[in-house]
KEDRENVEX-203795 format. One record per residue: x, y, z of N, C-alpha, C in turn; residue in three letters. Coordinates in steps of 0.05 Angstrom, whole numbers, padded with zeros to 5 digits, always signed. Atoms other than C-alpha are relative to their C-alpha. Layout:
N
XYZXYZXYZAla
...
END
This chain:
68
-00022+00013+00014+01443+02556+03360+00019+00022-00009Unk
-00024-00012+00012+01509+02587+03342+00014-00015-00017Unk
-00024+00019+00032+01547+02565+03273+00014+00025-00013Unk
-00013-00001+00026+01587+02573+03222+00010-00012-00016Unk
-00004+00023+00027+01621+02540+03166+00019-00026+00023Unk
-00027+00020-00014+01676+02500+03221-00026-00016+00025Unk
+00011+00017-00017+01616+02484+03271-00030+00009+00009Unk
+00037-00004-00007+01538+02487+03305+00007-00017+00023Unk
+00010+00006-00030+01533+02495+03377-00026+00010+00010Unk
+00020-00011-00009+01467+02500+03409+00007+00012+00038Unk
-00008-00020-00017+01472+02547+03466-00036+00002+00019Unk
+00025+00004-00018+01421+02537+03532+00007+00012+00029Unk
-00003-00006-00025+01415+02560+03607-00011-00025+00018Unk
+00010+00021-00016+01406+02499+03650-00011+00007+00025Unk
+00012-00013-00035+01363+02512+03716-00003-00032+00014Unk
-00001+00020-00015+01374+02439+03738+00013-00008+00020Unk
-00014+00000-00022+01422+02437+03775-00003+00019+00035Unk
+00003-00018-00027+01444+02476+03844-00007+00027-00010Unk
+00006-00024+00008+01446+02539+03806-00006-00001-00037Unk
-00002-00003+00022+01440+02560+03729+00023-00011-00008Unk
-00020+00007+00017+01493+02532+03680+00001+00013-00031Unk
-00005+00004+00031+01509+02546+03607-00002-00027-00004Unk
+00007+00024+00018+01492+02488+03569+00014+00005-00025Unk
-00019-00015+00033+01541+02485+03507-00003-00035-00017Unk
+00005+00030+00012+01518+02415+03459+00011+00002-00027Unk
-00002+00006+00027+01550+02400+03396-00007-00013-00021Unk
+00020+00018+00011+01510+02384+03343+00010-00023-00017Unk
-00006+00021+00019+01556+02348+03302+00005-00026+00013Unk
-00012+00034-00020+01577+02290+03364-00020+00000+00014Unk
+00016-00004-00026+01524+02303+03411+00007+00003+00027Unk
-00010+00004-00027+01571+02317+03462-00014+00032+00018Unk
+00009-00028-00003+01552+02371+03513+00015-00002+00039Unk
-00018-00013-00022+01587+02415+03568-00014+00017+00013Unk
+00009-00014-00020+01559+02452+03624+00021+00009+00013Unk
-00028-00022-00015+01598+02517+03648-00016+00014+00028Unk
+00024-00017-00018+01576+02551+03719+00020+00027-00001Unk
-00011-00032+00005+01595+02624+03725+00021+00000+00011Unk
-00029+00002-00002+01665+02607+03756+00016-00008-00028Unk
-00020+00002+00027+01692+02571+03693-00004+00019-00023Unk
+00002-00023+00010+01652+02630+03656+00021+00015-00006Unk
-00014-00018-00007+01690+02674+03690+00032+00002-00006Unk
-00024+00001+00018+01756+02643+03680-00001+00005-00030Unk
+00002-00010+00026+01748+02641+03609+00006+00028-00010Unk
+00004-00026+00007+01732+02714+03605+00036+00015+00001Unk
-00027-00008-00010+01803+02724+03651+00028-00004-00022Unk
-00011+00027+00021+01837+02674+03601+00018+00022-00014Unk
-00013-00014+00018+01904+02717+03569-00002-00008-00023Unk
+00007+00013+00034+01891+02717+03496+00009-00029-00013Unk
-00018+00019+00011+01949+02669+03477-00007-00029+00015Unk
+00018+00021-00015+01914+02623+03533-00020-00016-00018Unk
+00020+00010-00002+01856+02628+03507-00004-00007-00045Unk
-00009+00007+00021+01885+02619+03435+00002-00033-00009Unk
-00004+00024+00007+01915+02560+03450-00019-00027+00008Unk
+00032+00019-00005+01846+02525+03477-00015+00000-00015Unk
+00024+00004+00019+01802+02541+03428+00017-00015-00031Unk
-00016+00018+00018+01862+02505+03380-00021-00028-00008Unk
+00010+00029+00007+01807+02445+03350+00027-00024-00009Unk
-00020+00025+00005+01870+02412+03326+00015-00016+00025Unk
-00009+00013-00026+01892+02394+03396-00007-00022+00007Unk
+00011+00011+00000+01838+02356+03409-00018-00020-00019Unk
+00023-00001+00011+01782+02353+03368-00002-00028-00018Unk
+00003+00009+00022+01803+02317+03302+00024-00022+00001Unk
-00013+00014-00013+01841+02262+03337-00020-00026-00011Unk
+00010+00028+00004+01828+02183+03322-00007-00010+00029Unk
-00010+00010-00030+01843+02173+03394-00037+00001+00011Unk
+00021-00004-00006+01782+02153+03440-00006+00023+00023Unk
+00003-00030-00025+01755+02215+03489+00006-00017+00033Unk
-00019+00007-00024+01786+02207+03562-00013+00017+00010Unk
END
C-alpha cells in the first residue's frame, strides 16, 4: 500500500496475464488499473508539465459525471 493524507493505493505485480503488469487499486472506489512496461515506460518519458498535468485529480477525479 502507498498513502497519504489525499489517497491509498495498493500497489501489486500481476503474473496473469501474457506478461507481468503493475496492478494499481484504489482503495477508496475500488477501481483498479493495470500498467505493462510500455505505459510504464511512457510515464517515466512523460515531460514534467505532461506529467503535471495528469496527475491533476481535479480533471477527473472529483467530478459528478459518471466514468466513461
Amino acid at each position: 500500500m502507498v498513502g497519504n493524507e489525499f489517497a491509498e493505493v495498493g500497489v501489486a505485480v500481476d503474473h496473469s496475464g501474457n506478461g507481468p503488469r503493475l496492478r494499481l487499486e484504489d482503495y477508496r472506489t475500488g477501481r483498479v488499473r493495470n500498467l505493462d512496461a510500455l505505459e510504464l515506460e511512457t510515464i517515466i518519458w512523460l515531460p514534467e508539465e505532461r506529467l503535471t498535468q495528469l496527475l491533476d485529480p481535479s480533471t477527473t477525479r472529483w467530478r459528478e459525471e459518471p466514468d466513461r
